[in-house]
KOLGUBA-390626 format. One line per field, with one value per residue (C-alpha): z, x, y; residue number from 1. Coordinates in steps of 0.02 Angstrom, whole numbers, plus 50000, padded with zeros to 5 digits. Example, Ala and Ser with C-alpha at 12.3 -4.5 7.8 and 13.67 -1.06 7.14 Angstrom:
<pts>
up <- c(50390, 50357)
east <- c(50615, 50684)
north <- c(49775, 49947)
pos <- c(1, 2)
</pts>
This chain:
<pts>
up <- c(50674, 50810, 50763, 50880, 50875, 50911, 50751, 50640, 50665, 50667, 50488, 50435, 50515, 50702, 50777, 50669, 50508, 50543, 50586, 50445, 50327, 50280, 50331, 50144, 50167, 50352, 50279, 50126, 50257, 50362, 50224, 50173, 50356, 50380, 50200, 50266, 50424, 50330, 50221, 50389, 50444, 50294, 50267, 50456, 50473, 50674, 50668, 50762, 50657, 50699, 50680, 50577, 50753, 50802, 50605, 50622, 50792, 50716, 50610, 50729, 50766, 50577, 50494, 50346, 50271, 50192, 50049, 50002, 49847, 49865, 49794, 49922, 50068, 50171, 50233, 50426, 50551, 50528, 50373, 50230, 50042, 49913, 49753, 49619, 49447, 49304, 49167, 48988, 48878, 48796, 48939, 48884, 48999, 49013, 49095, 49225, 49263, 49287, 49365, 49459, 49475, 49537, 49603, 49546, 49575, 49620, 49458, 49363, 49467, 49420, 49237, 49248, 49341, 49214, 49065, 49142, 49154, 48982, 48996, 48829, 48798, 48862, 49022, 49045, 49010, 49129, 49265, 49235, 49246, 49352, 49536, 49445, 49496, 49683, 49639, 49624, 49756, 49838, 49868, 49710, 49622, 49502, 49444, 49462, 49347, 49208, 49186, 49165, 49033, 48934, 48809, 48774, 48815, 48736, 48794, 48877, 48959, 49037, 49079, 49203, 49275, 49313, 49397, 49494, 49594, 49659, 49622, 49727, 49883, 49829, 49840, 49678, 49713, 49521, 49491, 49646, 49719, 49901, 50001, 50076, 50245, 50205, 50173, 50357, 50426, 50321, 50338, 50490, 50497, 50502, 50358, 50203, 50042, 50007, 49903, 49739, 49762, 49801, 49649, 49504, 49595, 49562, 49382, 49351, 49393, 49217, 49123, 48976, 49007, 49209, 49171, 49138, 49315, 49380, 49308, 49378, 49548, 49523, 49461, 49584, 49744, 49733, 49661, 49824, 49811, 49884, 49802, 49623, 49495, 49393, 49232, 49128, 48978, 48955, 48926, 48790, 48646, 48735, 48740, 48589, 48530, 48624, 48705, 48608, 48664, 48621, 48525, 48628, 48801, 48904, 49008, 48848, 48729, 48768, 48839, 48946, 49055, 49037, 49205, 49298, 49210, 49235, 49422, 49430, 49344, 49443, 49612, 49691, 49598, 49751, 49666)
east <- c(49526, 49536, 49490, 49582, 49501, 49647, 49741, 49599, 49578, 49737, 49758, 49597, 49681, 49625, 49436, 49397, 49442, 49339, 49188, 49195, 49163, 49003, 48955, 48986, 49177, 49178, 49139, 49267, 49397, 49344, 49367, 49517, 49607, 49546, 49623, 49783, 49790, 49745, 49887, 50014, 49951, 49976, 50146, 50182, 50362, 50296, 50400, 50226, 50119, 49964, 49906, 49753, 49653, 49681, 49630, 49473, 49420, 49441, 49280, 49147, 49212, 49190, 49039, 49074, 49157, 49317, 49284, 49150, 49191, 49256, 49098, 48971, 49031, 49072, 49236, 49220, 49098, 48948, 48982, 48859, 48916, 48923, 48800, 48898, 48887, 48788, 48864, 48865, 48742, 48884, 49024, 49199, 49350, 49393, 49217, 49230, 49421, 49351, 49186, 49201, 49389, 49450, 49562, 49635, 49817, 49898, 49838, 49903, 50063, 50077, 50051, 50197, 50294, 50268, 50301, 50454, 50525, 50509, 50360, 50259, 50116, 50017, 50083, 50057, 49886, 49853, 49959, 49841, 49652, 49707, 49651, 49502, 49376, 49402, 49259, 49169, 49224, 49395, 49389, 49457, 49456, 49584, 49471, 49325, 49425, 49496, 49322, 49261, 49379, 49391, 49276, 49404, 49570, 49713, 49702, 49884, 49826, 49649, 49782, 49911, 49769, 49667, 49824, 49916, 49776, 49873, 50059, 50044, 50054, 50207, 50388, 50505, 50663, 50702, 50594, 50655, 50465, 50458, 50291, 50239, 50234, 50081, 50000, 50064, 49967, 49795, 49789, 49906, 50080, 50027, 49917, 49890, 49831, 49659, 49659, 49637, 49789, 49889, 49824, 49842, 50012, 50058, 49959, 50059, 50244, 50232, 50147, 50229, 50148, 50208, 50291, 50130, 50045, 50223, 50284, 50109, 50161, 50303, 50244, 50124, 50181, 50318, 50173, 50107, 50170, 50050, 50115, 50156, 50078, 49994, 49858, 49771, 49851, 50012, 49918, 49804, 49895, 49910, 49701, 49686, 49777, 49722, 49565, 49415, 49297, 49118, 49015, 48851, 48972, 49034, 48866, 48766, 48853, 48753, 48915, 48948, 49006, 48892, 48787, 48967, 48996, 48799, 48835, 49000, 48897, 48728, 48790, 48629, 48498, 48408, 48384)
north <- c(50709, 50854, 50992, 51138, 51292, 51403, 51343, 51345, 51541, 51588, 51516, 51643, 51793, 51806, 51831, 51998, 51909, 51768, 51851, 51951, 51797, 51720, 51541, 51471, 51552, 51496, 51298, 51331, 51404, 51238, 51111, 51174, 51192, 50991, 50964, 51036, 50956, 50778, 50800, 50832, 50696, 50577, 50638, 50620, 50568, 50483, 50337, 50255, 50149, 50107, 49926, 49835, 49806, 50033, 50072, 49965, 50033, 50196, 50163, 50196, 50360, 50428, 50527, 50416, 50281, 50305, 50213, 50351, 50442, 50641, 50682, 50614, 50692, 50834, 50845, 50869, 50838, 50942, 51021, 51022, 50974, 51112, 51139, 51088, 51202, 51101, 50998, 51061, 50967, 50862, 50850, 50823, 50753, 50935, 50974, 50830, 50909, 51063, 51038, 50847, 50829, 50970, 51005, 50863, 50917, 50753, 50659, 50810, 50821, 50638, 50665, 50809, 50696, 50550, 50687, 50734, 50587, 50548, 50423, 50352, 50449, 50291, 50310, 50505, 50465, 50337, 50439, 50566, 50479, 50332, 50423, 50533, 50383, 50438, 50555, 50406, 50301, 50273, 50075, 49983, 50140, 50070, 49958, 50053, 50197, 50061, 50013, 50194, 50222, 50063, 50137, 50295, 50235, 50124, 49984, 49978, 50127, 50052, 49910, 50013, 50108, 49954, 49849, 49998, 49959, 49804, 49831, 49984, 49852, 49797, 49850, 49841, 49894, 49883, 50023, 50126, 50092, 50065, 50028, 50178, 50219, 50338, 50143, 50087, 50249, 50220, 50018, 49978, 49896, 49719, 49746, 49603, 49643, 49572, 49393, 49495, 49608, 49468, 49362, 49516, 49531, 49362, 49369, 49548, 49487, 49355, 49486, 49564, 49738, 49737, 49893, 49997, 50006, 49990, 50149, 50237, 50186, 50249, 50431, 50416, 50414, 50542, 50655, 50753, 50919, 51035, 51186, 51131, 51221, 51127, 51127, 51009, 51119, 51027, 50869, 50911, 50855, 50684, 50684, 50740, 50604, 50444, 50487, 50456, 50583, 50526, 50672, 50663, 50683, 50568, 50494, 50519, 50380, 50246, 50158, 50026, 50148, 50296, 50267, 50315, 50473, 50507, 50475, 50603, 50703, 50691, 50656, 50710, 50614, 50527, 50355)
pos <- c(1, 2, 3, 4, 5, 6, 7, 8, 9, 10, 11, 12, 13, 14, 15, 16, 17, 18, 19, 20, 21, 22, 23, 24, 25, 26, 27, 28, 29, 30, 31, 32, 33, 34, 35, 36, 37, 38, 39, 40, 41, 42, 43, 44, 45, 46, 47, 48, 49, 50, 51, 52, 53, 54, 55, 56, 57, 58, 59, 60, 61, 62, 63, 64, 65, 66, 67, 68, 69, 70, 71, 72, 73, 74, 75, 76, 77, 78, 79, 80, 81, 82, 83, 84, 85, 86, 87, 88, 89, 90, 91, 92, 93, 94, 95, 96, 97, 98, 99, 100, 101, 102, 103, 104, 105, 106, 107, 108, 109, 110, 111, 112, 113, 114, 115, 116, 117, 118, 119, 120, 121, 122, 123, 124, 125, 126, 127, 128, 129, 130, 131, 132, 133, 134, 135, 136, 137, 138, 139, 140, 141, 142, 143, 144, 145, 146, 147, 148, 149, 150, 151, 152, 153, 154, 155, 156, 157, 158, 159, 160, 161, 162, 163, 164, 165, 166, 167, 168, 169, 170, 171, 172, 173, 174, 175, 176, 177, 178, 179, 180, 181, 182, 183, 184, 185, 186, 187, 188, 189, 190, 191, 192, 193, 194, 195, 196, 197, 198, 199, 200, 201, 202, 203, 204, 205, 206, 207, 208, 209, 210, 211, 212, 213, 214, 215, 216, 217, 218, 219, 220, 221, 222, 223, 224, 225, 226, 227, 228, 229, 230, 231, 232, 233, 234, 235, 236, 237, 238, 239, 240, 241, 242, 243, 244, 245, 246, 247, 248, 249, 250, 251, 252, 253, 254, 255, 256, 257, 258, 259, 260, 261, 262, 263, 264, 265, 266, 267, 268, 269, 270, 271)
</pts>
């Protein structure tokens, strides 16, 4: 992405308010300006697609791979990752939110979304953990995220987080879904799902619980608001209810699944 100089100070106030700031508010102010200019760019309404060949040639030019998980790398060119605040002793869902998530405002704008529309508690649920694995890693995160809650979840809700993975590919105008073009601009117009989309697709269409992951596509896309308001508060009931929050924290269980939370939680252990 190019960076212009010109806009990025005039978002901080002009030359005297930038050099007023010190160089951890000068990489904050940078990360969010590129975080800002990403989301322009995702939500671009430029009628221009690129294609599978222009995304691909695109990769040399990056400082990192995009499948990298929001917690492993800077966000521009030069910049240097923050020092994350410790975990409590016995981490709960609500310390990851806080302290590995966050923001985590499109999950939670998702969850609204899915609460406003009148959604089983199930489905609020998944709308709300199904992205958090991006901290993690952002290829397959679906799956990588149904398999990091299996322990703690219903198992309906594991289900729709795990397979919006795939039906997110795929138009259903039943469900008012449409493929995004935000999709055509990431992977390129000509694009074709991998062979495992295609087959969960296929697997997902005869399946009696279709409408799980379909109804998180739905709540999810049409979940980027960039000034919502949003809080982890409304939902806590919902947790409280169906998440089964281990009593040595999440990482500490002994779990299938502990080494991930120990990884969100750890991110700079060196081995």
């Amino acid at each position: 992405m190019e960076i212009k100089r010109e806009n990025l100070i005039a978002t901080l106030g002009g030359e005297e308010s930038v050099a007023r700031l010190d160089s951890e508010a000068k990489a904050d102010a940078l990360e969010d300006f590129l975080s800002n200019e990403l989301d322009k760019a995702l939500t671009s309404t430029d009628p221009h697609f690129p294609t599978v060949a222009e995304v691909e040639q695109k990769i040399p030019t990056r400082h990192f791979r995009m499948g990298v998980g929001n917690l492993f790398v800077a966000q521009a060119p030069g910049a240097k990752v923050k020092l994350l605040p410790p975990m409590p002793a016995n981490p709960t869902l609500y310390d990851f939110f806080e302290l590995r998530f966050a923001p985590a405002n499109h999950v939670l704008q998702s969850a609204a979304l899915a609460m406003k529309n009148g959604m089983p508690e199930e489905i609020i649920l998944a709308c709300l953990l199904h992205d958090t694995a991006q901290a993690l890693l952002k290829a397959d995160h679906g799956y990588w995220a149904a398999q990091m809650y299996t322990p703690y979840v219903p198992e309906k809700t594991a289900f729709a987080i795990k397979y919006h993975q795939a039906l997110r590919f795929f138009a259903d105008p039943a469900y008012g879904y449409v493929y995004p073009d935000l999709y055509r601009r990431l992977f390129g117009e000509d694009y074709v799902p991998l062979p495992h989309i295609r087959a969960d697709y296929e697997m997902l269409k005869k399946h009696s619980w279709y409408e799980a992951p379909r109804l998180v596509t739905v709540n999810d896309y049409y979940s980027f608001d960039p000034d919502a308001k949003v809080s982890i508060d409304p939902f806590r009931e919902i947790i409280g209810r169906h998440f089964k929050q281990p009593k040595e924290g999440l990482g500490n269980d002994n779990s299938p699944v502990a080494h991930m939370w120990r990884t969100i939680a750890r991110p700079d252990m060196a081995l």
